[in-house]
Structure formats: C-alpha cells, structure tokens
C-alpha positions as CSV (number, residue, x, y, z in Angstrom):
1,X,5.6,8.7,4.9
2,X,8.0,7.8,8.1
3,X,4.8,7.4,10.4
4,X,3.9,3.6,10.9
5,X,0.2,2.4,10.3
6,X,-0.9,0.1,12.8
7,X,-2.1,-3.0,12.1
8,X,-3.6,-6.5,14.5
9,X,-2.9,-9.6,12.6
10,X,-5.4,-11.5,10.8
11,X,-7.4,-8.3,10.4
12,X,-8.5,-7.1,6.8
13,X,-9.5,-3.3,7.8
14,X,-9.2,-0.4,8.0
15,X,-9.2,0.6,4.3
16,X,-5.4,2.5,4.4
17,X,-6.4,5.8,1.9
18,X,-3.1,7.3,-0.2
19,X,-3.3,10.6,-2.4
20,X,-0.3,9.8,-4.6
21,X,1.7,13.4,-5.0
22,X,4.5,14.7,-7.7
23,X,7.6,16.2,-6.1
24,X,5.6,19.6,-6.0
25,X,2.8,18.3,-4.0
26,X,0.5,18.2,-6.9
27,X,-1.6,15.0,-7.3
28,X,-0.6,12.5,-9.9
29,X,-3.8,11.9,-12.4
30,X,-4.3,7.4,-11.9
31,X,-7.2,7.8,-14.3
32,X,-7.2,4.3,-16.2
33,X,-4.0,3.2,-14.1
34,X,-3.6,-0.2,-11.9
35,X,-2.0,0.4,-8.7
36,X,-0.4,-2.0,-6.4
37,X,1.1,-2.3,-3.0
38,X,4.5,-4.9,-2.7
39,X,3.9,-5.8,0.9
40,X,7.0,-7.8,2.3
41,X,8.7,-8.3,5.6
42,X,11.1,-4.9,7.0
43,X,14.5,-5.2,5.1
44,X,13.3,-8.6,3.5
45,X,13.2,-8.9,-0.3
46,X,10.4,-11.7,-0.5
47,X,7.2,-10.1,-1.5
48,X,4.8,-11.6,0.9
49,X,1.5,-10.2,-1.1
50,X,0.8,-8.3,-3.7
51,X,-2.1,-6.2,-2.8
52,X,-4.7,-3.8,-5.3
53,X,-5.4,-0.7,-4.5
54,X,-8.7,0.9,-5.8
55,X,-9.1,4.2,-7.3
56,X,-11.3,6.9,-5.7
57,X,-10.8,10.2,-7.1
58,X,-8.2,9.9,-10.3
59,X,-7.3,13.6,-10.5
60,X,-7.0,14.0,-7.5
61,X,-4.6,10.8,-7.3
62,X,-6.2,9.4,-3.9
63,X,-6.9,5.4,-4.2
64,X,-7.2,3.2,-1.3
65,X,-6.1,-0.9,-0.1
66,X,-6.9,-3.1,2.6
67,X,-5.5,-6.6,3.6
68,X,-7.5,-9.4,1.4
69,X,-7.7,-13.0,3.0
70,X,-5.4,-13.8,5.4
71,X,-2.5,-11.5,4.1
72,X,-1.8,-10.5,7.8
73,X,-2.6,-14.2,9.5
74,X,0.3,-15.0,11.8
75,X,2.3,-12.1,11.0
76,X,4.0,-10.0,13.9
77,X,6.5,-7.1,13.9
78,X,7.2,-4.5,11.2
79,X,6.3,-4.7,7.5
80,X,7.1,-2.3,4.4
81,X,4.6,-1.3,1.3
82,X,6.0,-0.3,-2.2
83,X,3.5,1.3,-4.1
84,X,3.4,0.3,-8.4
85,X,1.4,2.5,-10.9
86,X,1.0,1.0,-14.0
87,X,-0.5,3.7,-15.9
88,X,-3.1,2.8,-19.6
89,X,0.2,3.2,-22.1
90,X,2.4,0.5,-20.3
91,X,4.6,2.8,-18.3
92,X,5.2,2.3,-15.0
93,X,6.4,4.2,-11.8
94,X,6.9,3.4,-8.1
95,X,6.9,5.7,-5.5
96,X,10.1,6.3,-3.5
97,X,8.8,6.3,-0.2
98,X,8.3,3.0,1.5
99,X,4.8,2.6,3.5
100,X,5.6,1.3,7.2
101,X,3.6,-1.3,8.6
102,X,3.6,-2.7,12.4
103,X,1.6,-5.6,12.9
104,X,0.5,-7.0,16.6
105,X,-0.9,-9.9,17.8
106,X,-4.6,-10.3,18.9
107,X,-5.4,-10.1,22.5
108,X,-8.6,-12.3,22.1
C-alpha cells in the first residue's frame, strides 16, 4: 500500500475499493463483519473521522469507502487510513499497512 490516493478537498468521491488479503495473498472472508477506516492527519494521533466501509464481495474480502459530509472540508497535505475489522464474534483485527492519503486544494 505505499502508493498515495489522491484526493481535492471538500470532495466525497471517488469510492476508494480495498480487497483485504492474509499474509499469503488470499482474501480474508468480511462476511457479517463491520469495517472501518481511522482517517487522521500523517504522523498525528487525533482521529479526524472515523469512516464505514461497505462490503461488496465477503469472500472475496473486497469492500469499499468514500469521504461522508465534509470529512475532507479545508483539509490540505497528506493524511493516513487504518483500516478496523470487527468480525460477528467480537474479535477484531487491523491491517498493518497504513492507507496514504494526499489531499489538494480546489482550483475553482
């Protein structure tokens, strides 16, 4: 995940799609599970939002977010994801890599 999606503030697309893998590369069933994204500031520790992610294919671990409401109003520079599963039983497991975010400024 070191590649930066590109964001212009105040947007609320595109829809960012994730297949969530195991070490081996093998999709992690989600069926039933709640999946967020932490999205806070580069380095910073303040979650700025706390954003859902929907499920499209479970077994094939591939759900999707996009920014609700104003979550990128007046925000500029670079930005980091952590992604949460919360599967049916209670347990929970975040994924290692961070997403990277780079947010612009609107020309018009």
């Amino acid at each position: 995940m070191a590649d930066r999606i590109k964001l212009v503030a105040s947007d609320n697309r595109p829809y960012i799609v994730i297949t969530l893998l195991n070490p081996e590369d093998v999709p992690i069933n989600i069926e039933g599970a709640t999946i967020v994204v932490y999205f806070r500031q580069a380095g910073a520790t303040e979650i700025l939002s706390t954003i859902p992610c929907f499920i499209n294919d479970p077994a094939g671990g591939v759900c999707y977010f996009n920014f609700p409401d104003d979550t990128l109003k007046d925000l500029l520079g670079a930005y980091e994801g952590e992604i949460e599963i919360t599967y049916q039983n209670g347990d929970k497991q975040t994924v290692y890599d961070l997403l990277k975010f780079q947010v612009r400024s609107q020309v018009g």
